[in-house]
C-alpha positions as CSV (number, residue, x, y, z in Angstrom):
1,X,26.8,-14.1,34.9
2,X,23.2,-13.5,34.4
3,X,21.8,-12.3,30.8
4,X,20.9,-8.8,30.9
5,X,18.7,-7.1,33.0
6,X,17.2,-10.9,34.2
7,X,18.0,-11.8,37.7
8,X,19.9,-14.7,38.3
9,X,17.3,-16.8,40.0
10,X,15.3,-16.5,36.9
11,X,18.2,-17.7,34.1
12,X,17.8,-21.3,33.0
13,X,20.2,-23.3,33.6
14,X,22.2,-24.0,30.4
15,X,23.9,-27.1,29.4
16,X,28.1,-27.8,28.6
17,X,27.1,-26.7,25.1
18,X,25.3,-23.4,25.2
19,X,27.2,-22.4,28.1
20,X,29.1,-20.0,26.9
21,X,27.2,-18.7,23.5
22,X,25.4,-15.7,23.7
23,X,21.5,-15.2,24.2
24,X,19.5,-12.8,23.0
25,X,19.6,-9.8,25.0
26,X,23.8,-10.4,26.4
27,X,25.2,-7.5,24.4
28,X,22.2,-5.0,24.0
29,X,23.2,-0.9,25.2
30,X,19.9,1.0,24.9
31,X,20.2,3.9,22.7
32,X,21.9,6.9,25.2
33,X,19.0,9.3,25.1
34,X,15.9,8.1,23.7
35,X,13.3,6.3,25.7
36,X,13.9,2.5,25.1
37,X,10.6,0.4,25.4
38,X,12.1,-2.4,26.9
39,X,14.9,-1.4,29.3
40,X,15.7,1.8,31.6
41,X,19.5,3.0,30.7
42,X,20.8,1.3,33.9
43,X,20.0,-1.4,31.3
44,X,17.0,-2.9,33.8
45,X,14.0,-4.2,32.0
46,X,11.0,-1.7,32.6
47,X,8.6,-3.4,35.4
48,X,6.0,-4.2,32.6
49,X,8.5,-6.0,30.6
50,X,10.0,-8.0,33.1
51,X,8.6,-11.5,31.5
52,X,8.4,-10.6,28.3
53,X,12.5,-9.5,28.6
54,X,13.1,-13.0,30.9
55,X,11.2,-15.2,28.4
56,X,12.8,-13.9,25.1
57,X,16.3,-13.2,27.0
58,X,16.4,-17.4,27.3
59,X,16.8,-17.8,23.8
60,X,20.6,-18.1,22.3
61,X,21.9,-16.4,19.2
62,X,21.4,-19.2,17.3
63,X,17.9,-20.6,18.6
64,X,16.6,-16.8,17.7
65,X,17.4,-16.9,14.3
66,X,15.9,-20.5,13.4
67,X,12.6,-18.4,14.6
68,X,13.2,-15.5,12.4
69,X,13.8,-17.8,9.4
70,X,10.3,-19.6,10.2
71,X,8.8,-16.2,11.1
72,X,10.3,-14.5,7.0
73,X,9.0,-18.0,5.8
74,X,5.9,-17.8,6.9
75,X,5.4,-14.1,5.3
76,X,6.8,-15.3,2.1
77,X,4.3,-18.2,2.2
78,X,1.3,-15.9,2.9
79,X,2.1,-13.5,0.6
80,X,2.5,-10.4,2.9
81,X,3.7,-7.5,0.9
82,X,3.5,-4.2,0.1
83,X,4.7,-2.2,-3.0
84,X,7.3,0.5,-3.6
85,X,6.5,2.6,-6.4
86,X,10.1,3.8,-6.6
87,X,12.0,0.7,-6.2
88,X,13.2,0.1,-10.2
89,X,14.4,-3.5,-8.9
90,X,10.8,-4.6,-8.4
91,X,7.1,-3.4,-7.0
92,X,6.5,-6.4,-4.5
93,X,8.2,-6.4,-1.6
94,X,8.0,-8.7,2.0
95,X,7.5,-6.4,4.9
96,X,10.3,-6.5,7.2
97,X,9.4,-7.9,10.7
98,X,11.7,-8.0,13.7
99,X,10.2,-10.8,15.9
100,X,11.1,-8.4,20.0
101,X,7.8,-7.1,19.9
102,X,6.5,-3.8,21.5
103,X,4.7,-3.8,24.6
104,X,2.5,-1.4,26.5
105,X,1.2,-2.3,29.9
106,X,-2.4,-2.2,30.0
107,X,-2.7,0.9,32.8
108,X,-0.7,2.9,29.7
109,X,-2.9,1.4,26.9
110,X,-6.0,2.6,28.8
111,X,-5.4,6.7,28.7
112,X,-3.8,6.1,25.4
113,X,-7.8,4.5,24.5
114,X,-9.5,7.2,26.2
115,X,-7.2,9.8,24.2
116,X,-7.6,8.7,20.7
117,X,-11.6,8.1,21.4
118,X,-11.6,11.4,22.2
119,X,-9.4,13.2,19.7
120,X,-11.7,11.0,16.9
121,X,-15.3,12.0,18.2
122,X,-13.7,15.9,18.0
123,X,-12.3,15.5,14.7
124,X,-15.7,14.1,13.4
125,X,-17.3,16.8,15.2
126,X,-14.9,19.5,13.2
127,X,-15.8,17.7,9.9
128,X,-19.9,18.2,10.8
129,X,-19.5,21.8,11.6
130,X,-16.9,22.7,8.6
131,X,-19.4,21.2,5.9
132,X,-22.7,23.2,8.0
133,X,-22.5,25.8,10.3
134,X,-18.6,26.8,10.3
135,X,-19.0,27.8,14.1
136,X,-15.2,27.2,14.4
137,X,-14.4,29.4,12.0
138,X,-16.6,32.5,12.8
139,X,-15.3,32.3,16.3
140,X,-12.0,32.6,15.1
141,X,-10.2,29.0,16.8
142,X,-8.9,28.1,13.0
143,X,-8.3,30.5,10.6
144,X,-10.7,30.3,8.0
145,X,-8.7,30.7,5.0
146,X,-6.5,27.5,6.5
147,X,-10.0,25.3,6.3
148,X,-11.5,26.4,3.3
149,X,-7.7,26.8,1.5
150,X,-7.1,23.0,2.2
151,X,-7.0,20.8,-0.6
152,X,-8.9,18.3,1.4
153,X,-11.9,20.4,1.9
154,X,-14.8,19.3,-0.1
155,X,-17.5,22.4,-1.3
156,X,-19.6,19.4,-2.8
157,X,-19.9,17.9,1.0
158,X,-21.5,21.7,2.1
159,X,-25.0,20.5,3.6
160,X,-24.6,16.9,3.4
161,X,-24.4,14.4,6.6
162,X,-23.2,11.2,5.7
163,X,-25.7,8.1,6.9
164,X,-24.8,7.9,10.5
165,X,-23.6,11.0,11.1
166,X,-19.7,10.1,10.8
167,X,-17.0,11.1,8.3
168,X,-14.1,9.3,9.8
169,X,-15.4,5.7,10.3
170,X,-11.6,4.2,10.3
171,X,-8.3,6.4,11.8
172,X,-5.2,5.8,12.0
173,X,-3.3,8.2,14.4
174,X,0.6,8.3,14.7
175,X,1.8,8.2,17.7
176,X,5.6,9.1,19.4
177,X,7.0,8.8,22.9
178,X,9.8,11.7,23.6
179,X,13.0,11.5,25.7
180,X,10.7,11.3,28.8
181,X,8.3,8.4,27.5
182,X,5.6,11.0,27.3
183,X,3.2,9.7,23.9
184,X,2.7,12.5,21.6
185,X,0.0,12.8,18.5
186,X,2.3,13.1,15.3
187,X,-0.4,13.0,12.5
188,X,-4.1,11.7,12.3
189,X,-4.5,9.6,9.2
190,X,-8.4,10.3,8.4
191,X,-8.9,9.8,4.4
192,X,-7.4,5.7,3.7
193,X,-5.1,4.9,6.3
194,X,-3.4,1.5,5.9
195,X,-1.5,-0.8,7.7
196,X,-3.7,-2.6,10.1
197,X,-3.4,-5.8,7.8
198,X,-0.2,-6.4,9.0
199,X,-0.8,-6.1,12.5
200,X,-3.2,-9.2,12.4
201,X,-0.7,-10.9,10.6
202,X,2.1,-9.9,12.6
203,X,0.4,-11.2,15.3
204,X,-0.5,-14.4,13.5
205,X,3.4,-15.3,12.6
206,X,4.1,-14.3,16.5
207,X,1.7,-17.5,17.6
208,X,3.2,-19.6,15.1
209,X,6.8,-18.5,16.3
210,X,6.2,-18.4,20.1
211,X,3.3,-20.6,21.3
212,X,4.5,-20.5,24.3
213,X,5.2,-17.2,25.1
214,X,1.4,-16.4,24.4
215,X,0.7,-19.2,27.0
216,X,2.8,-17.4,29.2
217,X,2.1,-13.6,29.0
218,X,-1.1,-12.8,28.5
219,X,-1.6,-10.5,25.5
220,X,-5.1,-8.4,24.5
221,X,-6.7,-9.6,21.6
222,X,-6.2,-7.5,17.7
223,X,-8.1,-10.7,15.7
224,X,-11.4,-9.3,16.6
225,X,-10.6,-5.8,13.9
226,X,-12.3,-7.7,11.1
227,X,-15.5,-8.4,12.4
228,X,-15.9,-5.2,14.6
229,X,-15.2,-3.1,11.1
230,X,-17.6,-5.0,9.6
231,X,-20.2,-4.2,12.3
232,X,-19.4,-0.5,12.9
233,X,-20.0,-0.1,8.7
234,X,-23.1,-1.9,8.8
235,X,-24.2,0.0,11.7
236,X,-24.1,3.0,9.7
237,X,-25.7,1.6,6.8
238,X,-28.3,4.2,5.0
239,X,-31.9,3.8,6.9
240,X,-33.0,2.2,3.3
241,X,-30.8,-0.8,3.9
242,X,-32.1,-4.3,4.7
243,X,-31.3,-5.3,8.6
244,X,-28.7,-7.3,6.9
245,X,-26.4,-4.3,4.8
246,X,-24.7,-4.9,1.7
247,X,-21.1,-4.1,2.4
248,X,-17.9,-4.5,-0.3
249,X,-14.5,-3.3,0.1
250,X,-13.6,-0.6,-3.4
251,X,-10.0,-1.3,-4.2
252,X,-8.6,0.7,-6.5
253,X,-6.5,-2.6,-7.9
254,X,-3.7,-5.1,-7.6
255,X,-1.0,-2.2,-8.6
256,X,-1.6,0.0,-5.7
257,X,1.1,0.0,-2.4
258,X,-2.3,-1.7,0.0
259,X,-3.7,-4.2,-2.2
260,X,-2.5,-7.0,-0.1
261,X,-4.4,-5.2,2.3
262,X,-7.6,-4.5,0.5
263,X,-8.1,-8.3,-0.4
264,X,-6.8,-9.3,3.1
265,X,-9.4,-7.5,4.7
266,X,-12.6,-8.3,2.6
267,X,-11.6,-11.8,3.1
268,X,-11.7,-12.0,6.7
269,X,-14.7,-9.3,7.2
270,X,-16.6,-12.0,5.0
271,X,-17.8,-9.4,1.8
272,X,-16.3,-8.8,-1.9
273,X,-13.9,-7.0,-3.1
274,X,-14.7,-5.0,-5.6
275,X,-13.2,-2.7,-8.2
276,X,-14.7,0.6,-10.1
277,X,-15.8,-1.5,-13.1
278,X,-18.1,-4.4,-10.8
279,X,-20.6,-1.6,-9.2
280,X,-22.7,0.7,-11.1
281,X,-25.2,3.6,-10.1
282,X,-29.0,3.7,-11.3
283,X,-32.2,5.3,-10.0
284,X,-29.2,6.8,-7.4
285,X,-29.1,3.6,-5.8
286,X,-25.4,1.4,-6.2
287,X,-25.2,-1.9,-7.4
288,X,-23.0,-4.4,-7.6
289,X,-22.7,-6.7,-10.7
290,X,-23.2,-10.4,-10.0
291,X,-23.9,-13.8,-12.3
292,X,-27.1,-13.9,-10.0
293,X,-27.9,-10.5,-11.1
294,X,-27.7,-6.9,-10.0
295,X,-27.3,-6.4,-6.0
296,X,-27.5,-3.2,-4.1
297,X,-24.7,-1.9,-2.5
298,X,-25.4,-0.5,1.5
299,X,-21.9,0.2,2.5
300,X,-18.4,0.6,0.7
301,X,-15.4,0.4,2.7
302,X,-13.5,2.5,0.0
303,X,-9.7,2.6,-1.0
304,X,-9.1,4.8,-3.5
305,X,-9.1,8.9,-2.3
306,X,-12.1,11.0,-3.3
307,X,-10.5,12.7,-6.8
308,X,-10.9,9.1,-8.3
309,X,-14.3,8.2,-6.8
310,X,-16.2,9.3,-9.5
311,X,-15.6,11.0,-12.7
312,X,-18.7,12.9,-12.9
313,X,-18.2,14.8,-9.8
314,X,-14.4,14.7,-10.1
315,X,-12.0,13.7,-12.3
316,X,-12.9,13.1,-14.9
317,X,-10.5,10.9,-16.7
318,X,-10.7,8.7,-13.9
319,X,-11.1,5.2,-14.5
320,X,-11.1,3.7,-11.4
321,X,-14.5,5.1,-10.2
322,X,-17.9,4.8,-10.1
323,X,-19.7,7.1,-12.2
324,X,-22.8,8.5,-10.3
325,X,-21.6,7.3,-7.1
326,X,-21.6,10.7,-5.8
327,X,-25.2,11.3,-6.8
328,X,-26.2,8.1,-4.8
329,X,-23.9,9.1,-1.8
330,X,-25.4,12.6,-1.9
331,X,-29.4,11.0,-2.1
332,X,-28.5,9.0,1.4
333,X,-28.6,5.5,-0.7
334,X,-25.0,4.4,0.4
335,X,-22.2,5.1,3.4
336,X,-19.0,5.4,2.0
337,X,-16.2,4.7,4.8
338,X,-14.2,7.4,4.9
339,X,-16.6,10.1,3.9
340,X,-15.7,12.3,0.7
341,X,-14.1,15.6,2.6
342,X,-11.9,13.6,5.1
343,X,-9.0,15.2,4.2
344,X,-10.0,18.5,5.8
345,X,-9.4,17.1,9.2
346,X,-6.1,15.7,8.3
347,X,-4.6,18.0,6.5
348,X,-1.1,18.4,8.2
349,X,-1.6,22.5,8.6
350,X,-5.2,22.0,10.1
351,X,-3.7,19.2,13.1
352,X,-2.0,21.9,15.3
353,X,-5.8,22.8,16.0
354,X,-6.6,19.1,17.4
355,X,-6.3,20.0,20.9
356,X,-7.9,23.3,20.2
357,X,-11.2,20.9,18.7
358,X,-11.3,18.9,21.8
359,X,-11.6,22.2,23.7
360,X,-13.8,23.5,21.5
361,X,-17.0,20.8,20.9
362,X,-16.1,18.8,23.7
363,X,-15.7,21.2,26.5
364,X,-12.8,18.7,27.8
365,X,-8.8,19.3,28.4
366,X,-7.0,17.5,25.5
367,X,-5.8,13.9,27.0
368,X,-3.1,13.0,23.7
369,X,-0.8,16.6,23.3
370,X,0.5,17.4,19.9
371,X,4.2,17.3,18.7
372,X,4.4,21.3,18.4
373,X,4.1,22.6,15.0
374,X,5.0,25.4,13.0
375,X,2.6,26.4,9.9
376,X,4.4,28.1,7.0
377,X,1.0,29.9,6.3
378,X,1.4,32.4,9.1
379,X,4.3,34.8,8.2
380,X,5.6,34.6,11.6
381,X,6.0,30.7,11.4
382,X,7.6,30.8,8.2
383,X,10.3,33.4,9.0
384,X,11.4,31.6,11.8
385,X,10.9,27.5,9.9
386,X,13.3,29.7,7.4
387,X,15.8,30.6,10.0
388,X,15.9,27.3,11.5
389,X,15.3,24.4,8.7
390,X,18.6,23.2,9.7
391,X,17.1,22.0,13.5
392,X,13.5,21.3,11.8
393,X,11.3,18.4,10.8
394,X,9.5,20.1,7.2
395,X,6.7,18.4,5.6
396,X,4.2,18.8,3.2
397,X,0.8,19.3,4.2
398,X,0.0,16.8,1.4
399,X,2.2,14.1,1.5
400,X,2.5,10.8,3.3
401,X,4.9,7.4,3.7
402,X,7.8,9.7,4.3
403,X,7.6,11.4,0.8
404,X,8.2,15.2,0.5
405,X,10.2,15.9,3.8
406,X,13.2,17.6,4.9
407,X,15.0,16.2,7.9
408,X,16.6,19.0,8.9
409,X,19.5,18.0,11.1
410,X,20.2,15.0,8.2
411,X,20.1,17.4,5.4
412,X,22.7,19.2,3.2
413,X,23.0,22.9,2.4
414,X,21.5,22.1,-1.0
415,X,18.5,20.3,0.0
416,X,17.8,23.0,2.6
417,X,18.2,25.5,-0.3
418,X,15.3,23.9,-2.3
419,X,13.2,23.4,0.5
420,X,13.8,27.1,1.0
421,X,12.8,28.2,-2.2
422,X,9.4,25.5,-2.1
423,X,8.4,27.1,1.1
424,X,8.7,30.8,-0.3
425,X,7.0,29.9,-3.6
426,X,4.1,27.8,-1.4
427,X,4.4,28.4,2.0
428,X,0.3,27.3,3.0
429,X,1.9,23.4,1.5
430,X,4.7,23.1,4.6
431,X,4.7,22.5,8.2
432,X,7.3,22.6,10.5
433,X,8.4,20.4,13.4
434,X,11.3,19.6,16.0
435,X,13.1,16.7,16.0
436,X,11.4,14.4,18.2
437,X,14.1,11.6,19.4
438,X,11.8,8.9,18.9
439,X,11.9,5.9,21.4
440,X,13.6,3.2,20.4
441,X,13.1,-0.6,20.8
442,X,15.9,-4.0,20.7
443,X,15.6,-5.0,17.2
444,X,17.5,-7.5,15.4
445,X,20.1,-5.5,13.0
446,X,23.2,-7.6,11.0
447,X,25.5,-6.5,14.3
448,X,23.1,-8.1,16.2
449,X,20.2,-6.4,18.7
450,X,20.3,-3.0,18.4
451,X,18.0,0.1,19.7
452,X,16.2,1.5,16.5
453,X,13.3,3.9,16.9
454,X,9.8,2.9,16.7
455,X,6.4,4.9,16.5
456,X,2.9,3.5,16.9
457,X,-0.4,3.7,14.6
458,X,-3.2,2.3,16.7
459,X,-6.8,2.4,14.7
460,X,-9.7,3.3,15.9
461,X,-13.4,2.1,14.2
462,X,-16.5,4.5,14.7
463,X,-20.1,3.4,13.7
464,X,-22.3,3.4,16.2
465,X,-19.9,3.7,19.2
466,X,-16.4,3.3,19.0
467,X,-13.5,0.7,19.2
468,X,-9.6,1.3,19.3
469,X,-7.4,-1.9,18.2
470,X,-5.5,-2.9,21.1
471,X,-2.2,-1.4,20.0
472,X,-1.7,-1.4,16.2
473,X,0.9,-1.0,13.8
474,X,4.4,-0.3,15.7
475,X,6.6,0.8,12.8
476,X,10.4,0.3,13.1
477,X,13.1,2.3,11.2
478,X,15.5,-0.6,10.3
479,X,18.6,2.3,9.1
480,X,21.1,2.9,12.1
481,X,20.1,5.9,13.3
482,X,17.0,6.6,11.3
483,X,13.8,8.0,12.0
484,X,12.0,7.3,9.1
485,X,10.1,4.2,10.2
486,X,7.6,4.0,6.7
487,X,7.5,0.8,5.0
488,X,8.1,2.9,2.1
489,X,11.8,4.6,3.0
490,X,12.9,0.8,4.3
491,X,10.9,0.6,7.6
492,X,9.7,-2.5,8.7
493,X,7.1,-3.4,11.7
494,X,6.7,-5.2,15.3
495,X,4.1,-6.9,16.7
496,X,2.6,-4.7,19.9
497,X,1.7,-5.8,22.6
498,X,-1.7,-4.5,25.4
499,X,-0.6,-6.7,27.9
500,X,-3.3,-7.8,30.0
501,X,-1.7,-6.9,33.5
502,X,-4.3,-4.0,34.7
503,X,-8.1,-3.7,35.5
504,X,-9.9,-1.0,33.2
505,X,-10.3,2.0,34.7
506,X,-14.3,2.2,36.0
């Protein structure tokens, strides 16, 4: 018998031994009625997958899991981790990585590339307009009190362009396929979005794991996101900047979820990493403090969100700020990556009007639709996210890594209660969504390989033009039946793959 969905030409012949142990993909049933990224539900492997299903399907049970032990070693070796604030056992944890990666044929890739190039040159357009001229809202496409209500909207931003001209610099957009494989926008991440460390890693254990299945398939590039980040910043370094700018990464420390990621990046974009207490503001101008001396700051890739920035122009009992760095941002002297304000353009009650953006600066038909969304802040909405909480996704406008949200369907009759009442009391804080059966991809589970559901973060760069990662960050919910995939409520990750099997549209 031939191994699943391979053809029998194409199985390798097997010695007395192995003859009759199982390989990889024997035993797999796609889930019944999400899309599976691998296999149709005849189970045949999807054309694009074809060798990556034939080269992985030749490995036995056994021969698999020596390369997931070498692939957790390697993670435990390099220190990949992310923390759980919750977690009483312990902050530190290793990110879970299943080693059957993700991948996307490259004729896909290339409208999802187009799509998310355009939906980021809208939203940067929105930001412009909402801290100038407010066009969009005196024409009535987003409700104003929705904008200005936000708790992401910035009044101290009114009248200022950042150097460059761009607010979102780095974006990371969540991405679903439905029932029908159709991708759909689920959230734009536009303030700190994180993650993208662990797809260069990801991709770094792969190689180690499977040399040869890189020599075999060819797969697009993701080591290049250090150095094009680096260039984009500096490419929007204040006009007063040498030709060479002065960029640093702000962390906020070693206790928050990212720091792996913070130190990660400066180290392979080649600049410091700093914290609030190494720069200082004088004359406007931001330095950074050195045994050499003071040097000026150009460019600061921050990590922290805007409320700890700076306590003179926010918090106050912030400590993990810069005082004055507001000042100097607002005299032009430095770029900060994202811009103070972001969150506007985020904000999970302002996103339904994505497409409506596009339509609006661009003069273009969306090319990425929205999952459809109901905002609690129209009465109509409300009444009916009310009537239905126990078919809806509800989230808070607010909140991210899978924190404050109702799963609906999953939920009991008290926690539907309480969500009641917090959408009564609040009802401008909550969204609502449909279930979207995300798609699903084989991944390694204790019974073996199993459909779980998957989405996809991809990251795109602006500076002076702009660059989307081939791929990004596909996050895997690990829980039977879950679709939770943050690292946060026990998700883990895949490596995803552009494969290189399609000319770029001219």
């Amino acid at each position: 018998m031939p191994t699943l969905g391979i053809p029998s030409r194409l199985a390798p012949s097997l010695n007395g031994s192995l003859a009759n142990k199982p390989r990889l993909f024997d035993n797999y049933a796609p889930h019944a009625t999400a899309w599976d990224e691998l296999f149709d539900r005849t189970p045949t492997p999807h054309q694009h997958c074809s060798a990556v299903v034939e080269r992985l399907g030749r490995f036995h049970i056994h021969e698999f899991q020596a390369k997931r032990s070498n692939a957790d070693l390697a993670f435990v070796n390099q220190g990949v981790t992310f923390s759980v604030y919750s977690d009483r056992r312990g902050v530190e944890k290793i990110f879970p990585f299943d080693l059957i990666p993700r991948p996307i044929p490259a004729a896909e890739w290339y409208v999802l590339e187009a799509g998310l190039v355009q939906r980021v040159r809208a939203l940067n357009l929105f930001l412009h307009d909402v801290y100038h001229d407010q066009r969009i809202l005196r024409e009535g496409v987003i409700p104003t009190e929705l904008v200005l209500g936000s708790k992401g909207f910035r009044k101290e931003m009114i009248g200022f362009t950042p150097p460059g001209g761009v607010y979102i610099h780095i974006c990371g957009t969540d991405l679903i396929r439905d029932t029908a494989g159709q991708f759909l926008v689920l959230e734009d991440n536009g303030r700190t979005p994180s993650g993208v460390s662990y797809v260069l890693e990801n991709r770094a254990v792969m190689k180690k794991v499977f040399p040869q299945l890189f020599a075999d398939i060819r797969v697009k590039r993701v080591e290049d996101y250090p150095r094009r980040l680096r260039d984009a910043l500096a490419s929007v370094a204040p006009t007063s900047a040498s030709t060479s700018p002065h960029v640093v990464v702000l962390s906020p420390g070693q206790y928050n979820s990212a720091y792996f990621e913070h130190s990660f990046l400066a180290r392979h974009m080649g600049v410091e990493l700093v914290f609030g207490q190494d720069l200082f503001v004088h004359d406007d101008v931001v330095y950074l403090k050195t045994t050499r001396g003071p040097q000026r700051v150009d460019v600061i890739y921050r990590r922290l969100d805007d409320d700890f920035l700076d306590p003179e122009a926010f918090r106050p009992d912030s400590l993990l700020g810069v005082p004055g760095l507001f000042r100097a941002y607002r005299a032009g002297n430095v770029t900060l990556a994202n811009a103070v304000g972001t969150g506007v353009a985020d904000d999970k009650a302002v996103y339904p009007y994505t497409e409506d953006m596009v339509r609006f600066y661009l003069s273009e038909e969306p090319l990425l639709k929205n999952v459809p969304t109901h905002i609690c802040a129209r009465p109509e909405d409300e009444k009916y996210a009310l009537a239905h909480l126990d078919e809806l996704v509800v989230k808070a406008v607010n909140e991210s890594g899978g924190y404050g949200m109702l799963m609906g369907p999953f939920s009991t009759a008290a926690q539907r209660a309480e969500f009641a009442e917090k959408i009564k009391d609040n009802p401008r804080n909550y969204v609502a969504q449909p279930v979207v059966t995300l798609s699903t991809c084989p991944t390694w589970t204790d019974e073996g390989v199993a459909p779980r559901h998957v989405d996809l973060r991809p990251y795109i760069i602006t500076g002076s033009s702009t660059w989307v990662l081939p791929g990004g960050l596909t996050r895997t919910a690990l829980t039977k039946g879950s679709l939770v995939v943050n690292s946060s409520q026990g998700g883990g990750s895949k490596d995803t793959w552009v494969l290189e099997n399609g000319r770029h549209p001219q």
